[in-house]
LUMSETI-494149 format. One record per residue: residue in one letter; x, y, z of N, C-alpha, C in turn; residue number from 1. Coordinates in steps of 0.05 Angstrom, whole numbers, plus 5000, padded with zeros to 4 digits. Example, Ala and Ser with C-alpha at 12.3 -4.5 7.8 and 13.67 -1.06 7.14 Angstrom:
// residues 2
 type n_xx n_yy n_zz ca_xx ca_yy ca_zz c_xx c_yy c_zz seq
    a 5264 4886 5156  5246  4910  5156 5264 4934 5156   1
    s 5257 4955 5142  5273  4979  5143 5258 5001 5157   2
This chain:
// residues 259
 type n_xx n_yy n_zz ca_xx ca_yy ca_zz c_xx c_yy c_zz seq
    x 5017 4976 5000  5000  5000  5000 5018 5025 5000   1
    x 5011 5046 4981  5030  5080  4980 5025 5083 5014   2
    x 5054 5088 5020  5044  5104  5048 5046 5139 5047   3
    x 5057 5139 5019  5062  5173  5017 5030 5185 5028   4
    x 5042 5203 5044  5024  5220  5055 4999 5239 5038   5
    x 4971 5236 5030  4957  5257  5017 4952 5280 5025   6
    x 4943 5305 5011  4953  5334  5023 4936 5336 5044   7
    x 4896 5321 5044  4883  5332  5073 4892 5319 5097   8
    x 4910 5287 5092  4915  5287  5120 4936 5293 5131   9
    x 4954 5303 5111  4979  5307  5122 4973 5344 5130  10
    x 4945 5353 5117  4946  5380  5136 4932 5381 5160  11
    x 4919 5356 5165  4901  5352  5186 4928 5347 5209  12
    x 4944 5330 5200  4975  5314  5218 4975 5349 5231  13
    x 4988 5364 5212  4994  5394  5219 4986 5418 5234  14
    x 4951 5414 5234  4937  5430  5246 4935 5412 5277  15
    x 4935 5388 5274  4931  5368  5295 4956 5385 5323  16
    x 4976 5374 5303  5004  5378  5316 5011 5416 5333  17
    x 5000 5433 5308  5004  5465  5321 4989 5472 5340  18
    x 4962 5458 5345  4951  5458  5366 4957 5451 5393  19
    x 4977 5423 5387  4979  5412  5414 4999 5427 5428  20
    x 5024 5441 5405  5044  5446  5416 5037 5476 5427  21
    x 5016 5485 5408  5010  5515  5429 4999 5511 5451  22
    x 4982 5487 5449  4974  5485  5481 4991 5481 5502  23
    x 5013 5460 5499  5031  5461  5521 5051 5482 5523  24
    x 5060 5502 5501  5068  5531  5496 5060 5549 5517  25
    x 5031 5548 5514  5019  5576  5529 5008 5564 5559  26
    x 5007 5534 5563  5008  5533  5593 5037 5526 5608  27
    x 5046 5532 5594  5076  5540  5612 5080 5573 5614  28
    x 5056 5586 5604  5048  5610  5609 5025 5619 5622  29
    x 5016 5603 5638  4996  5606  5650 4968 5603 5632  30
    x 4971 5603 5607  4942  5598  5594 4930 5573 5582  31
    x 4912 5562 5582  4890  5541  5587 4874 5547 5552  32
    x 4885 5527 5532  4868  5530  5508 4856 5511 5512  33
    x 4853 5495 5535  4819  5470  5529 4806 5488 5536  34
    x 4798 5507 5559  4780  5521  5554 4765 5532 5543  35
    x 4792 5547 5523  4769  5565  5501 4763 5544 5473  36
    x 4777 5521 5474  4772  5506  5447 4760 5476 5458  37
    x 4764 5459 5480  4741  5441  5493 4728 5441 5474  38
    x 4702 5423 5480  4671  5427  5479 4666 5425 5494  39
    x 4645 5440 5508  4637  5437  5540 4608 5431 5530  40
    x 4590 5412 5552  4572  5410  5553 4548 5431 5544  41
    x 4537 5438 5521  4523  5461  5516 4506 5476 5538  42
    x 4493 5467 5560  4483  5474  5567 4502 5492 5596  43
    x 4528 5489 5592  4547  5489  5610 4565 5530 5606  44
    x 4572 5542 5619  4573  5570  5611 4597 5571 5604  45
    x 4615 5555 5596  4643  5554  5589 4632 5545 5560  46
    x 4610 5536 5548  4609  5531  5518 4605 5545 5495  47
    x 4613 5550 5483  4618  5568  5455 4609 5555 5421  48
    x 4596 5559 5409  4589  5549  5381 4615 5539 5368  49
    x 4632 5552 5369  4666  5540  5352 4676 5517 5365  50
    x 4671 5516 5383  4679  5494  5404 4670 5465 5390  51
    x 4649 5470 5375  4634  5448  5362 4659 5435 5350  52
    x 4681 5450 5326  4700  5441  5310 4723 5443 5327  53
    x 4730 5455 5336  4752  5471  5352 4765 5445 5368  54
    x 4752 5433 5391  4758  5407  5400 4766 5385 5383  55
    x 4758 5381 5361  4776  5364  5340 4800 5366 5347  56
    x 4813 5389 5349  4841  5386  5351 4854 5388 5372  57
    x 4846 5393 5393  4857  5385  5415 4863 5361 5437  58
    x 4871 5362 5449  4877  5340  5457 4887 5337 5489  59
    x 4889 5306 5500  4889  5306  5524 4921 5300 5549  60
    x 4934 5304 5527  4960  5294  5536 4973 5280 5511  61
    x 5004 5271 5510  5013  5265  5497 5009 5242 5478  62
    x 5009 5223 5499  4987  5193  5487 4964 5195 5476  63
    x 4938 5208 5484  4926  5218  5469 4936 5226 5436  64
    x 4947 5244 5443  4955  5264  5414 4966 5238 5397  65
    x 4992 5221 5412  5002  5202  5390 4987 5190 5381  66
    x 4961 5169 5393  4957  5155  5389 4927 5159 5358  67
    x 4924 5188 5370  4906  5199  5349 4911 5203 5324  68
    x 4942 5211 5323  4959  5222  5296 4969 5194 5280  69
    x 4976 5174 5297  4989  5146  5280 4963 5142 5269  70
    x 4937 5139 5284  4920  5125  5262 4906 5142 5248  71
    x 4908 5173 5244  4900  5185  5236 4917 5179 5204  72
    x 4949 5177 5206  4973  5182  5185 4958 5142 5171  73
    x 4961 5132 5191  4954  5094  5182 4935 5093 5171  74
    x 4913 5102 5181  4888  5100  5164 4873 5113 5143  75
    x 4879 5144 5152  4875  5163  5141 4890 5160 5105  76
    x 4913 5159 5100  4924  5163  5076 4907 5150 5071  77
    x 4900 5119 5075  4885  5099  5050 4853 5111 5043  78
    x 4846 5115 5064  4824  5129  5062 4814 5151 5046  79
    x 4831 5172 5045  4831  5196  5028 4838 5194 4996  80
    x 4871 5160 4996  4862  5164  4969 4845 5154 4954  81
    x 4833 5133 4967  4806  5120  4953 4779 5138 4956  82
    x 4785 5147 4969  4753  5175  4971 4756 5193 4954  83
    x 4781 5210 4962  4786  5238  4944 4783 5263 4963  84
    x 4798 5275 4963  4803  5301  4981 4780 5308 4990  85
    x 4755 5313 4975  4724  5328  4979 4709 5309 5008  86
    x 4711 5287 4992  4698  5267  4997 4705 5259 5024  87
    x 4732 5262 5029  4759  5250  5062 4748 5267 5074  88
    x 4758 5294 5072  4747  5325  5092 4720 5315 5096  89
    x 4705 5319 5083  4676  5309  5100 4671 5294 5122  90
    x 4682 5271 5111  4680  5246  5118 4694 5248 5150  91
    x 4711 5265 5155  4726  5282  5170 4712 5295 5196  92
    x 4702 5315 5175  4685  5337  5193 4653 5320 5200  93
    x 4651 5309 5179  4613  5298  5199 4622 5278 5213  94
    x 4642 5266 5218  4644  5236  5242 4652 5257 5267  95
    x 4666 5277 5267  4671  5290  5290 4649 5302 5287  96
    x 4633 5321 5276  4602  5323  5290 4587 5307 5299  97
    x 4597 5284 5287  4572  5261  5295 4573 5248 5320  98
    x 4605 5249 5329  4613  5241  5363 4604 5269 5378  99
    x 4609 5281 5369  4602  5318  5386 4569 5308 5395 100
    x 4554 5301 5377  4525  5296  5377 4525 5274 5397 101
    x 4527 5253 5387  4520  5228  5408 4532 5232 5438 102
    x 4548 5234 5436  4571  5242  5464 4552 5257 5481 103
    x 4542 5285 5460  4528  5303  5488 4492 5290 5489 104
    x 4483 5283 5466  4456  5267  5473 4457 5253 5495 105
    x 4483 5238 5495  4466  5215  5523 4483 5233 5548 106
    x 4499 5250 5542  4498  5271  5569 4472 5290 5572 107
    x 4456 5292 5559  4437  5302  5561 4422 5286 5582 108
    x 4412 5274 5574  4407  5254  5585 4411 5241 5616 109
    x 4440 5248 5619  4451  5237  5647 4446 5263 5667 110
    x 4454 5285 5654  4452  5314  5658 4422 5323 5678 111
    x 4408 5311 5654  4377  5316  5662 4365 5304 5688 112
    x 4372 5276 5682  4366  5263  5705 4369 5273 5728 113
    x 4404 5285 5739  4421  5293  5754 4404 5318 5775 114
    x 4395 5333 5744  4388  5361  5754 4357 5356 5756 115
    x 4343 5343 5750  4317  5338  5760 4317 5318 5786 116
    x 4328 5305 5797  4335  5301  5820 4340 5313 5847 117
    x 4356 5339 5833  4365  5354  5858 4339 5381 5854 118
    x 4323 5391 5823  4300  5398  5834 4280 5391 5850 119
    x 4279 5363 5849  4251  5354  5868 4257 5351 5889 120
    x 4295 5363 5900  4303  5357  5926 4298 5394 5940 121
    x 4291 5405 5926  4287  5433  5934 4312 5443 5934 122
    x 4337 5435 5917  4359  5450  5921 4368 5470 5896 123
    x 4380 5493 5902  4378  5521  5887 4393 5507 5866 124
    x 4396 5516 5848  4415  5511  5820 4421 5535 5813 125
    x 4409 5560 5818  4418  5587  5803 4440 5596 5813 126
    x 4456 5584 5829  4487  5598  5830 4503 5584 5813 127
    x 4501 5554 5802  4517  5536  5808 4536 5548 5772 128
    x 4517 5559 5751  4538  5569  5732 4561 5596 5736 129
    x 4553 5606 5758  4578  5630  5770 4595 5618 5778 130
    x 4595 5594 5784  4620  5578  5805 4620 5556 5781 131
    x 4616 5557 5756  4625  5536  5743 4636 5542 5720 132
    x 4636 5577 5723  4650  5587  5696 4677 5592 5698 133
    x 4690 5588 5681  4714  5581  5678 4730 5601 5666 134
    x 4753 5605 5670  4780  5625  5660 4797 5607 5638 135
    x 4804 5626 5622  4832  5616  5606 4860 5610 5614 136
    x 4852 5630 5638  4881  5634  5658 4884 5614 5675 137
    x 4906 5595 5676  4896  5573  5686 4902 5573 5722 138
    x 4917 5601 5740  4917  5616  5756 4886 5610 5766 139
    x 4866 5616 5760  4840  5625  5757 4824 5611 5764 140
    x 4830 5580 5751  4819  5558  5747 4816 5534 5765 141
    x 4820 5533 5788  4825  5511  5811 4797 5515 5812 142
    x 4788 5487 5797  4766  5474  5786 4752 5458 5823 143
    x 4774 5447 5833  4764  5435  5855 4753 5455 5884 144
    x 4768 5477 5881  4774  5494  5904 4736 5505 5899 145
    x 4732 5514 5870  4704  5527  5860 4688 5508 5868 146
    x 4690 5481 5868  4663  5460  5869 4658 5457 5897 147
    x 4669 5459 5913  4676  5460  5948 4670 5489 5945 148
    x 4672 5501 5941  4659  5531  5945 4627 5527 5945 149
    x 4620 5520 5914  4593  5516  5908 4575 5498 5934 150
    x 4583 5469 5930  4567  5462  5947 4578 5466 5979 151
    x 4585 5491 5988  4587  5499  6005 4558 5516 6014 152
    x 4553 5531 5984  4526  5544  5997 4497 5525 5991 153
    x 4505 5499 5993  4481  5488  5990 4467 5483 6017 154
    x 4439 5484 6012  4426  5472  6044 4442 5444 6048 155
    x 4438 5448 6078  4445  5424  6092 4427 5396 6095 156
    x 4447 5378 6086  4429  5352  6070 4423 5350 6051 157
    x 4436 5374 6029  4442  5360  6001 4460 5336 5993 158
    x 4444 5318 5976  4470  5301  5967 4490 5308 5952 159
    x 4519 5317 5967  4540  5316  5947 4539 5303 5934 160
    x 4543 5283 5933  4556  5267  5906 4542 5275 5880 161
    x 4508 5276 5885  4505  5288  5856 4503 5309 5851 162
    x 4495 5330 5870  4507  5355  5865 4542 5353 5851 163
    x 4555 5333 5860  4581  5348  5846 4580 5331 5825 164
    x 4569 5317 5817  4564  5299  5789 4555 5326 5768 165
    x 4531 5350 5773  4522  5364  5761 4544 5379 5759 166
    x 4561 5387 5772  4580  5410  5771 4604 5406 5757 167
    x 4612 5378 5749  4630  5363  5733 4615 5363 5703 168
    x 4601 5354 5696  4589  5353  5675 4588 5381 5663 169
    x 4587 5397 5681  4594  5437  5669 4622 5443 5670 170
    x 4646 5426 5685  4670  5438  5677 4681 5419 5660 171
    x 4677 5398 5651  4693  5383  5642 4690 5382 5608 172
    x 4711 5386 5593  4710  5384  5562 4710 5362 5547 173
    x 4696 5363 5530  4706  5334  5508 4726 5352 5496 174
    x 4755 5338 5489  4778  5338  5472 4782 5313 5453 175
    x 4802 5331 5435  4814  5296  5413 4792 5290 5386 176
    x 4818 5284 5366  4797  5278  5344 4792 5247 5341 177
    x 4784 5231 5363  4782  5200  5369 4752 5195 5352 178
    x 4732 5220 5350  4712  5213  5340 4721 5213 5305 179
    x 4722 5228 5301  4734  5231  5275 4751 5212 5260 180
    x 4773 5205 5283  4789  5171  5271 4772 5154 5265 181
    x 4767 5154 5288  4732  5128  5285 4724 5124 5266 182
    x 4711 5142 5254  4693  5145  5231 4708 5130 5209 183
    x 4740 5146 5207  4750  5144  5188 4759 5112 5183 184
    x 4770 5098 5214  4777  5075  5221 4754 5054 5206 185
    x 4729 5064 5207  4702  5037  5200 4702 5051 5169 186
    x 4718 5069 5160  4713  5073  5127 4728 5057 5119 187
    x 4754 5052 5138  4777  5038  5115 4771 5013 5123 188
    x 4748 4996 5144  4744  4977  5145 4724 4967 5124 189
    x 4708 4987 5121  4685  4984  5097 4694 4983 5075 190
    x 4724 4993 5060  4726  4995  5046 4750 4975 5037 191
    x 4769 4969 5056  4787  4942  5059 4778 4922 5069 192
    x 4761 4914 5073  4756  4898  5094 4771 4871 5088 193
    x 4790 4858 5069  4810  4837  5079 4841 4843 5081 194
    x 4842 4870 5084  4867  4887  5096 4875 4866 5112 195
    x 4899 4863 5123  4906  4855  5147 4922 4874 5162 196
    x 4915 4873 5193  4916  4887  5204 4942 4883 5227 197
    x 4967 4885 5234  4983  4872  5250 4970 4887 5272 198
    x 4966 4875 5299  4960  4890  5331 4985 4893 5344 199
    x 4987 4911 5365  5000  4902  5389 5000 4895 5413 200
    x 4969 4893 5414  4970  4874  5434 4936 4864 5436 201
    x 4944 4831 5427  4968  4818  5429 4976 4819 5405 202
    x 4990 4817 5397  5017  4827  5375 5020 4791 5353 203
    x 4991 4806 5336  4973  4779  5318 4965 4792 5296 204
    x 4969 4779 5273  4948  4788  5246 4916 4786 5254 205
    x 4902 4807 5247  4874  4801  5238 4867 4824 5220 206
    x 4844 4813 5207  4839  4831  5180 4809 4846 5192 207
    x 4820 4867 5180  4801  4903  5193 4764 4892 5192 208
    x 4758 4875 5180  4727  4864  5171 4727 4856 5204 209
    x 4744 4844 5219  4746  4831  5245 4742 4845 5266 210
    x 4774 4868 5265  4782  4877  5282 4772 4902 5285 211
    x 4759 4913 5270  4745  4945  5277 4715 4939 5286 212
    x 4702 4914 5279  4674  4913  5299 4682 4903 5329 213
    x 4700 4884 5334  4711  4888  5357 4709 4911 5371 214
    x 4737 4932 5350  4736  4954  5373 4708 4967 5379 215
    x 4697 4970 5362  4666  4992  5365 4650 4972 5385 216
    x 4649 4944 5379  4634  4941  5409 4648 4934 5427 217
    x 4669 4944 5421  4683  4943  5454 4682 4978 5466 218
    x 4680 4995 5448  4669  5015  5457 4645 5016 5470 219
    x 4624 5001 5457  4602  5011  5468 4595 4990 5497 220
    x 4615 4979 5496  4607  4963  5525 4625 4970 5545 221
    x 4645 4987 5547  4658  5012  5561 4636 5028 5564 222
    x 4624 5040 5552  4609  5065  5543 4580 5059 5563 223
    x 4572 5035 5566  4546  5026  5576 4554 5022 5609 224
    x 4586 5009 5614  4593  5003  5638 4604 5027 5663 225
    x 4620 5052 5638  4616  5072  5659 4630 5072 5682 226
    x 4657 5051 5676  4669  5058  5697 4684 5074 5712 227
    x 4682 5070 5745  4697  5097  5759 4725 5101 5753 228
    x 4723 5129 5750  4760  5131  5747 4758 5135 5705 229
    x 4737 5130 5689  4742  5123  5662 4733 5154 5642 230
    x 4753 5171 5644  4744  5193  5633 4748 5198 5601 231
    x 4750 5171 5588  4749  5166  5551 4713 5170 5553 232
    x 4715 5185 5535  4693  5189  5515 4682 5166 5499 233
    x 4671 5144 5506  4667  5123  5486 4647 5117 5470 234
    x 4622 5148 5476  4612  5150  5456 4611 5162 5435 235
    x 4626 5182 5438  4636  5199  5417 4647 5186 5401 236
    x 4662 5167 5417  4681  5148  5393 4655 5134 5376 237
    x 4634 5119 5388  4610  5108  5378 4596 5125 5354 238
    x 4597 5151 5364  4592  5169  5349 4599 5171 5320 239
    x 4629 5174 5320  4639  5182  5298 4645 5158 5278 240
    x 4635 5135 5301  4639  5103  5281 4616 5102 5269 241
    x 4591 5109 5279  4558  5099  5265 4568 5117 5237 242
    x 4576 5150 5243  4570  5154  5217 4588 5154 5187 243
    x 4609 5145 5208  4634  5137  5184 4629 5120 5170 244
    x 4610 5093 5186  4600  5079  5167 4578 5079 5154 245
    x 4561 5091 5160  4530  5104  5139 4547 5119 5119 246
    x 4564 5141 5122  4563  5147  5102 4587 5140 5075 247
    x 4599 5120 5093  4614  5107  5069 4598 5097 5055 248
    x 4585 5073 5066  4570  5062  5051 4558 5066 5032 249
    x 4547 5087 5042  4534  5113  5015 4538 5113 4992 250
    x 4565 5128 5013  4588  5131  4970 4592 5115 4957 251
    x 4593 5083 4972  4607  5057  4961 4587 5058 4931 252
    x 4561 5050 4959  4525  5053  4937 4538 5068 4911 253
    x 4537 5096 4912  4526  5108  4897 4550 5119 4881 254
    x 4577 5113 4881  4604  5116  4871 4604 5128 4850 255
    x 4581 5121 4828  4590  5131  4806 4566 5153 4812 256
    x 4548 5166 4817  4522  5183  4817 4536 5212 4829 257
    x 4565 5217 4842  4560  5231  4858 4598 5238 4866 258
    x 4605 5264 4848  4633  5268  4860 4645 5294 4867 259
């Protein structure tokens, strides 16, 4: 297979990469770009409309970043040149909307619950976005010190725990273009599917028809289990897999109707 690099993903590699390094740039300067580029929970006062694309490229740490960019460079080339530049970018941009979407639907969801809970407990909510808005300055930002503030002015005999479940769900960002790989990951499965695939662990051939429904339901059974301590996004990743593969398929369909 060409591994030479094509121009959208090797500008995606680029934009991937200037991001990360300004982020660790400017917080060795005291400034915080998940904040202003995150996605925060919409309903959350740290969230912004650009944030929608903006979080594509950020990221959560180093591992993160690598592990996004090898399969972004691995999968991505094959992908783009059997699609075509138009066709990759899309394919691109709607799987990371499409994790942006699912990700916050079923936070919606958890969100709601949360906060209808603590209404029928008679407890105030109208402070809790002043103590959950957030600075760029990362000085500013002692995220823990604010939530111990907050439910400091709560009546006595509120339940913390979900009170601070609500107050997490407002500071915390989705980062990383993991939805977007996704997508791209079940295109080049849809579209190779007797590729073979070397793993490392355990460190075995299997061919992508195999090994990419694996991973997606092994996402979504992370994703359902919710464990403590587990701050991956695994539906987002779900996200950006449903529609990588609807809309490959599409094009497969309709290849010649549409370029």
């Amino acid at each position: 297979m060409n591994r030479t690099i094509p121009a959208v993903t090797k500008n995606l590699l680029l934009l991937n990469t200037l991001f990360f390094i300004a982020t660790y740039i400017l917080s060795t300067r005291g400034i915080d770009l998940t904040v202003l580029f995150g996605a925060y929970f919409p309903l959350s006062p740290n969230f912004h409309w650009y944030q929608i694309i903006s979080h594509m490229f950020m990221h959560g740490g180093f591992t993160h970043f690598f592990f996004n960019m090898f399969s972004l460079w691995m999968f991505g080339s094959a992908v783009e040149q059997s699609l075509g530049a138009k066709k990759y970018l899309i394919l691109y941009f709607v799987c990371g909307l499409g994790a942006f979407a699912l990700f916050n639907l079923v936070n919606y969801f958890e969100f709601k619950q949360v906060y209808d809970s603590l209404v029928s407990a008679n407890v105030p909510l109208n402070e809790v976005g002043k103590y959950a808005k957030l600075s760029y300055e990362i000085a500013n930002n002692n995220v823990e010190q604010k939530a111990y503030a907050w439910l400091n002015t709560l009546p006595h005999g509120t339940n913390q725990y979900i009170a601070s479940k609500l107050y997490v769900d407002l500071v915390t960002p989705m980062v990383g273009a993991s939805g977007a790989i996704y997508g791209i990951l079940v295109a080049f499965g849809v579209m190779f599917p007797n590729s073979v695939l070397m793993l490392i662990f355990p460190p075995i051939p299997m061919k992508a028809k195999y090994f990419i429904p694996i991973m997606v339901l092994l996402e979504l059974y992370l994703g359902i289990q919710q464990s403590q301590g587990d701050n991956v996004a695994h539906f987002a990743h779900l996200g950006g897999a449903v529609f990588g593969y609807f809309l490959t398929r599409h094009w497969l369909k309709n290849r010649y109707r549409w370029n």
